[in-house]
C-alpha positions in Angstrom: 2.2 -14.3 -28.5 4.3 -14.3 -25.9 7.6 -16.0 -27.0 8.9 -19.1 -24.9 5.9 -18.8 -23.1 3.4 -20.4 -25.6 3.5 -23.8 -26.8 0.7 -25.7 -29.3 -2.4 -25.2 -28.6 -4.3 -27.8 -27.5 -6.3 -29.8 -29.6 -9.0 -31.7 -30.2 -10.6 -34.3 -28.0 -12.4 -33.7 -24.3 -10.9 -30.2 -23.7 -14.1 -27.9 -24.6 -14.2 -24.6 -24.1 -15.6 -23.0 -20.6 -18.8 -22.5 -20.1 -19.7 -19.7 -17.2 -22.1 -19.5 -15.1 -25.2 -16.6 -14.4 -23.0 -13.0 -13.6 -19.6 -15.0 -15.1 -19.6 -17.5 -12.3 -18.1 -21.4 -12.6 -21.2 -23.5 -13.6 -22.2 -25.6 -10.3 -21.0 -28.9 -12.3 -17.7 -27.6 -12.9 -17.4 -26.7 -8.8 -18.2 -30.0 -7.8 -15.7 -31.6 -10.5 -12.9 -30.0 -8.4 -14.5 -30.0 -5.0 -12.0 -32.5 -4.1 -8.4 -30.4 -5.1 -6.7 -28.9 -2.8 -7.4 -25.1 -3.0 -4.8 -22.2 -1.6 -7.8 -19.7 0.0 -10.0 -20.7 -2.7 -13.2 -18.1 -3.2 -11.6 -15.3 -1.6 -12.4 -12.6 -3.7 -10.0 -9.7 -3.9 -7.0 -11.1 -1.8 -4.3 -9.8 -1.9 -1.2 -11.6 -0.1 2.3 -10.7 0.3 2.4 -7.0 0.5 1.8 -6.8 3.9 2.7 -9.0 7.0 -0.7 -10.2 7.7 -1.6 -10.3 4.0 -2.6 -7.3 3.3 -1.3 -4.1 1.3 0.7 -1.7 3.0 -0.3 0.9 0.3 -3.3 1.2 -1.7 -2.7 -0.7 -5.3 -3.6 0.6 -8.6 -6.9 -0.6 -10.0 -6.0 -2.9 -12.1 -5.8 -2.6 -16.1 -8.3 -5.6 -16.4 -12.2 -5.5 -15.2 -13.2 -8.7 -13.1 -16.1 -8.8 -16.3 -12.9 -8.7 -18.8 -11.0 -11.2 -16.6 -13.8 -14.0 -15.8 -14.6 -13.6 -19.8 -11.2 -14.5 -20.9 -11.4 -17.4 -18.4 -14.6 -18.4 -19.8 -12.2 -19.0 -23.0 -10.1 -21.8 -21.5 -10.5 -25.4 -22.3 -11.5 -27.3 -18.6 -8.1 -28.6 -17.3 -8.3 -32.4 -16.5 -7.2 -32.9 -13.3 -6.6 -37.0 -13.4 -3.2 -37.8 -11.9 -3.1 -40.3 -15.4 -3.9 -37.4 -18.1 -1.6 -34.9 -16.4 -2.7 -32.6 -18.7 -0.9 -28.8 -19.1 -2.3 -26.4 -17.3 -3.5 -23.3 -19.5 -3.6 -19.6 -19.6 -4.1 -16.2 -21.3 -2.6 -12.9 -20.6 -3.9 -9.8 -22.7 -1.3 -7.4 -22.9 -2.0 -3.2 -22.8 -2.9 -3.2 -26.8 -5.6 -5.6 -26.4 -3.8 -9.0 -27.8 -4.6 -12.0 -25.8 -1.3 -13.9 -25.7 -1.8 -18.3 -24.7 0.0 -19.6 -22.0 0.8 -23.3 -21.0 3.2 -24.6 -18.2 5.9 -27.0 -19.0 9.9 -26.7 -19.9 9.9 -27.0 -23.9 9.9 -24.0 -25.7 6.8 -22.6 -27.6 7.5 -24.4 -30.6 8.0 -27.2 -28.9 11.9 -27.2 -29.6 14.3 -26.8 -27.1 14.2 -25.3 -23.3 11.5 -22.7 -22.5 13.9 -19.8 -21.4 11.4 -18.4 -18.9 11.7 -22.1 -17.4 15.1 -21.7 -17.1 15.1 -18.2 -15.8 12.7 -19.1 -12.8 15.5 -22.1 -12.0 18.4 -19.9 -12.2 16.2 -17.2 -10.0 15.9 -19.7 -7.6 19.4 -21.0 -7.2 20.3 -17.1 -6.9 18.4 -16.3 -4.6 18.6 -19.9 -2.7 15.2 -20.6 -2.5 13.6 -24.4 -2.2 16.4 -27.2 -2.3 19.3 -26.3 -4.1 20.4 -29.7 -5.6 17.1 -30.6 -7.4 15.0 -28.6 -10.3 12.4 -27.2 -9.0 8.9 -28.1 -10.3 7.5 -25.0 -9.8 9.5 -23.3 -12.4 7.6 -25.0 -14.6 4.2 -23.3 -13.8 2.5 -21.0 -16.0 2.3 -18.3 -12.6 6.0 -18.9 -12.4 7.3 -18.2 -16.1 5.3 -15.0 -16.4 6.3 -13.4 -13.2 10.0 -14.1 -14.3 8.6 -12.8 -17.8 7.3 -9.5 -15.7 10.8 -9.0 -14.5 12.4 -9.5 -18.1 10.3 -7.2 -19.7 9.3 -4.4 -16.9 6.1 -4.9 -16.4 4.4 -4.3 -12.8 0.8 -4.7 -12.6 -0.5 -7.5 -15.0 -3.6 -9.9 -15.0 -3.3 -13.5 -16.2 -6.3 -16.4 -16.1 -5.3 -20.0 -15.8 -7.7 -23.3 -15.7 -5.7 -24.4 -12.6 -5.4 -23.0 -8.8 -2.2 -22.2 -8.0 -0.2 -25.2 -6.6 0.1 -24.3 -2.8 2.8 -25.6 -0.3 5.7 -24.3 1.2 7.5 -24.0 -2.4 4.4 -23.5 -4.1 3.3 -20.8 -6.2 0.9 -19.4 -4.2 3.6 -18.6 -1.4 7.0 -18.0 -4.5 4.8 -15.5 -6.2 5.8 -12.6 -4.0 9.2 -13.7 -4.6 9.0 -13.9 -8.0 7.6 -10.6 -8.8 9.4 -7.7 -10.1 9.8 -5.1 -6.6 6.9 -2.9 -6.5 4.8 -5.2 -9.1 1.0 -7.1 -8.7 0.0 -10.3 -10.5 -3.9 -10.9 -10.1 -5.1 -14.6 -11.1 -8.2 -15.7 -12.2 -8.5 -19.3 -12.0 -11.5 -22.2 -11.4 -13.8 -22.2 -8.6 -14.2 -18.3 -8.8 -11.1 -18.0 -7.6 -9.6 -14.4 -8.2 -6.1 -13.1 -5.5 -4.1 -10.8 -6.0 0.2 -10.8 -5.6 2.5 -8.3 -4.3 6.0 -8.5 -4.5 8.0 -9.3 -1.4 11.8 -9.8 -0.7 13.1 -12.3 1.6 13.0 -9.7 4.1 9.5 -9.3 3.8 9.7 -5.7 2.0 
């Protein structure tokens, strides 16, 4: 488990498990239930974004500890993430660490056990007044993210090529995920992402300078 990271997991009522499709593809039903969300690059396979200034990597990237078979699987585990503005559900992940152990993850500020400030929250806030990114006189609802927390998690704990899954595209916009990421990352790290819609990209780090 990873601590402040995790809270309760969810429970019962509409969120089932996954189901995937022939060759670990999103069932067709499950596409069209999200046809209508807005998507950063969604079904590019194997992107990689920020290492380079056109996108892509300056230098070839490790292969990656996780095998698409291994990542799609542990997406397959993931309950379907309503996306109804009224339900606002929390969006959901996994992250299976170098011995194997598959620890939850789920966005939001509390704390794992639901007590207190998550401190991965906090450190993704105090990252971004730092380094003065997004408006400085506001929290910033990114922090809260599940892409967010870990990649502030990578830096805490030295970590530099990882694989999460998550039942929710990262959020795109200016101050986004899917353009902080690179900012977020430990220097020479990757994040890859698995999420709906067969959506699999890859992050490099970047500085502000665009190193």
């Amino acid at each position: 488990m990873v601590s402040g990271i995790r809270t309760a997991e969810p429970g019962g009522g509409s969120a089932g498990r996954r189901r995937l499709g022939p060759g670990g593809s999103t069932p067709p039903a499950e596409r069209r239930q999200n046809e209508n969300q807005e998507e950063p690059d969604a079904g590019a396979s194997d992107k990689i974004a920020g290492a380079g200034g056109d996108g892509t990597p300056e230098e070839v990237l490790p292969a990656p500890r996780i095998s698409d078979e291994e990542g799609w699987r542990l997406f397959g585990t993931l309950p379907i993430r309503d996306g109804s503005v009224v339900s606002r559900p929390k969006t959901r992940g996994l992250w299976k660490d170098a011995d194997g152990k598959e620890h939850p993850l789920v966005s939001g500020q509390r704390s794992s056990d639901g007590q207190g400030v998550d401190p991965y929250y906090q450190q993704v806030k105090e990252f971004m007044r730092e380094q003065r990114i997004g408006r400085q006189d506001a929290d910033p609802m990114v922090a809260s993210h599940v892409e967010a927390k870990f990649a502030l998690f990578m830096r805490e704990r030295g970590l530099r090529h990882e694989t999460i899954v998550v039942n929710k595209i990262p959020c795109p916009g200016r101050f986004g995920c899917d353009q902080l990421l690179k900012l977020f990352l430990p220097p020479g790290s990757t994040l890859t992402i698995f999420g709906p819609n067969g959506f699999k990209k890859t992050y490099a780090s970047q500085d502000r300078t665009g190193e």
